[in-house]
N, C-alpha and C positions, 0 to 999 in steps of 0.2 A: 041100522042104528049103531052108532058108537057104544063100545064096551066101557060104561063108565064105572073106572076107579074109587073114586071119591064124589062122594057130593056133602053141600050141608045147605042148611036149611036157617035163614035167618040169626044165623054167628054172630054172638055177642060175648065180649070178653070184657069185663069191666077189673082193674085193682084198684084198691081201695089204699090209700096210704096212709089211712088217717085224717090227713085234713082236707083231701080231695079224692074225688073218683075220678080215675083215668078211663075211657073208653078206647081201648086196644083195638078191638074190635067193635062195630058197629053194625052190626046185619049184612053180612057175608055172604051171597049165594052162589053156591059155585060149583061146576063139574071139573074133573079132573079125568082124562080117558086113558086107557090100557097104551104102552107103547110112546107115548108124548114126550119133548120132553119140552119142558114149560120154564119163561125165566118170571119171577116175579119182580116189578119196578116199584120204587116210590121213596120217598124220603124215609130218612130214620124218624121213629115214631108212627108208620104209617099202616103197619099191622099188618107186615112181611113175615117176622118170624113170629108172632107170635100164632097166628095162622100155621104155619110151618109145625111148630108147637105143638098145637091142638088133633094136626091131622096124624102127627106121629104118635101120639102117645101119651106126650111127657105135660103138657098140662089140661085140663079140664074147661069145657065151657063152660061160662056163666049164664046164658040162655042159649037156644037154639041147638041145632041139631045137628048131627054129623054120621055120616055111614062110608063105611068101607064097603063096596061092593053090595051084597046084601045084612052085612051086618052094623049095627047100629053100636057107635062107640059110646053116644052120648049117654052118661050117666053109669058105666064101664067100670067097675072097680079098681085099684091098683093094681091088682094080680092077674088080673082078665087085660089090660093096656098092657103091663111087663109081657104078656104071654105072644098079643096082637105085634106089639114090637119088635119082641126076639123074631116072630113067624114070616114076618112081613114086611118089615121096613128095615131100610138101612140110611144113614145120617154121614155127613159130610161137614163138618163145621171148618169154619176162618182159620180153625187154632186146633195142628194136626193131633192132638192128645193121645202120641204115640209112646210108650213106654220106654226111657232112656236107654233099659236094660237090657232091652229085650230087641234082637234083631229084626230088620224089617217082617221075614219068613215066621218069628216068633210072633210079634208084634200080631199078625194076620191071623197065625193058630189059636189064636186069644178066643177068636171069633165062632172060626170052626169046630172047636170045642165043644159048641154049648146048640151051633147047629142041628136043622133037624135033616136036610140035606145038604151039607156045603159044598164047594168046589176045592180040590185040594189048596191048601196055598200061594204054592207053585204058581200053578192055574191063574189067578188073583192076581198074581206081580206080575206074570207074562200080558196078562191082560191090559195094564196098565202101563206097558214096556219096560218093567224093573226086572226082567228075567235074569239080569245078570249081576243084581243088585242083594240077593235075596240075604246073603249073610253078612249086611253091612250093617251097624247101628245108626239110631237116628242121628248121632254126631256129627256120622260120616257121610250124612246125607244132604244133600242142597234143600232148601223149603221146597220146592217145588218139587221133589223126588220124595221128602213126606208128608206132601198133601197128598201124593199119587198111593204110598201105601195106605195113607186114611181110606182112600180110595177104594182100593186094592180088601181092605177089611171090610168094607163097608159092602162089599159085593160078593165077597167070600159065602155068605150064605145065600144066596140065590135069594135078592128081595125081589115084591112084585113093586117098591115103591122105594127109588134113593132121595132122599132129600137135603139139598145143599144150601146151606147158607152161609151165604158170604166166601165159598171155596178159594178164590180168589183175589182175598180183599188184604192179604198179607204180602201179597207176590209182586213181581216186576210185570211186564206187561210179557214179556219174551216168555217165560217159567209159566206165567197165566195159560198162556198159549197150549199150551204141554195137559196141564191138568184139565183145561176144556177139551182138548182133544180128547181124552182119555173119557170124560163124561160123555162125548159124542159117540162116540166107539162104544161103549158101554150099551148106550142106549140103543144104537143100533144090530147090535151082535144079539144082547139078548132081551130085547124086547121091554126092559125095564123102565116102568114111566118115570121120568127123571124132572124134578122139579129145581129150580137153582134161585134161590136168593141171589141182588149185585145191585150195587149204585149203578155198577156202570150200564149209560144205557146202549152201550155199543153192542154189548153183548146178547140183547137181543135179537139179533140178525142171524143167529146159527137155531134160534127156539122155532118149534111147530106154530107156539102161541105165546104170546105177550101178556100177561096183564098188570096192569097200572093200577095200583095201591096209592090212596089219599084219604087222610082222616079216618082212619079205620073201615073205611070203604072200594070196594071195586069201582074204580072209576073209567076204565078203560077196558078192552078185552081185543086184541087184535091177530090175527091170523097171518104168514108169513107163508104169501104165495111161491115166496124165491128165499131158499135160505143160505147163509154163508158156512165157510166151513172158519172153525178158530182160526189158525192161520190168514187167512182173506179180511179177515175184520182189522178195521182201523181204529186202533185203540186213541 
């Protein structure tokens, strides 16, 4: 039996703006397994991240149910999710939101800091191949070099769950290349199930599995008997 990560149970995510209810999510059911790493597809609006969202932490269901392994998120307080977050998850967004000030090696110790076992820093940037980058500011960096430290933080504390949205949705297709490498490596060295938001749909070629997001629903789910490496893929 697959070791499953995540599941939920009939996902429903409605906002409310006032003059309309949006249905984000619409009954979601879904596994997520140890080790994977997974690309989510589907148009904007299709309930990519807000999913994404939900499993990490940072917003709430409106109905249905969610569990991490054997523990049950739904209904979670703020400080039991802040706790589930720090322990367990690590996040990757579009927009490297690294500290101007603060050198990449700094940037990364932000993280480790507040860890319960982290990887030294160091560790973190070599992992990502910025070994030789570690005392440069974000200035001094190409985007693609700190998305790698976003990266590089985001692993620092040994998550059992990286989730990325949109990693690549700021980059050149060359620089893409680099930071999908580095997710692939990642996932592979340490076992880390790696979930990746993308319009693009080329980029599911390097995923264990696919799934395709429509109207707030799972409309697809496909398995990739032959995968590519980033490099190999035709942007």
């Amino acid at each position: 039996m697959p070791d499953v990560v995540f599941r939920t149970k009939d996902l429903t995510k409605v906002y409310d703006t006032g003059q309309q209810k949006v249905h984000a999510l619409a009954g979601v059911d879904l596994e997520l397994y140890a080790g994977e790493l997974v690309v989510l597809l589907g148009p904007s609006g299709s309930g990519k991240s807000t999913l994404l969202n939900i499993l990490g932490g940072l917003d709430h269901a409106t109905d249905g149910r969610v569990w991490f392994r054997d523990q049950e998120l739904t209904g979670m307080g703020d400080r039991g999710l802040t706790r589930f977050r720090r322990d367990h998850v690590g996040f990757v967004f579009q927009f490297y939101n690294l500290v101007p000030s603060l050198t990449a090696w700094e940037n990364v110790q932000l993280v480790t800091d507040v860890a319960r076992d982290p990887m030294p820093p160091e560790e973190a940037l070599k992992e990502v191949g910025l070994g030789s980058r570690m005392d440069h500011f974000p200035a001094e960096m190409s985007g693609g070099e700190q998305q790698r430290v976003a990266i590089a933080r985001a692993i620092a504390k040994r998550p059992e769950i990286l989730l990325c949205d949109e990693p690549t949705g700021a980059l050149d297709s060359k620089t893409g290349v680099q930071v999908l490498e580095a997710l692939r490596r990642i996932n592979e060295s340490t076992g880390t199930t790696t979930v990746v938001i993308t319009h693009n749909a080329a980029i599911r070629q390097m995923a264990h599995r696919v799934i395709w997001f429509q109207d707030g629903k799972i409309r697809l789910v496909e398995e990739n008997a032959t995968r590519l490496a980033p490099a190999e893929i035709e942007w």
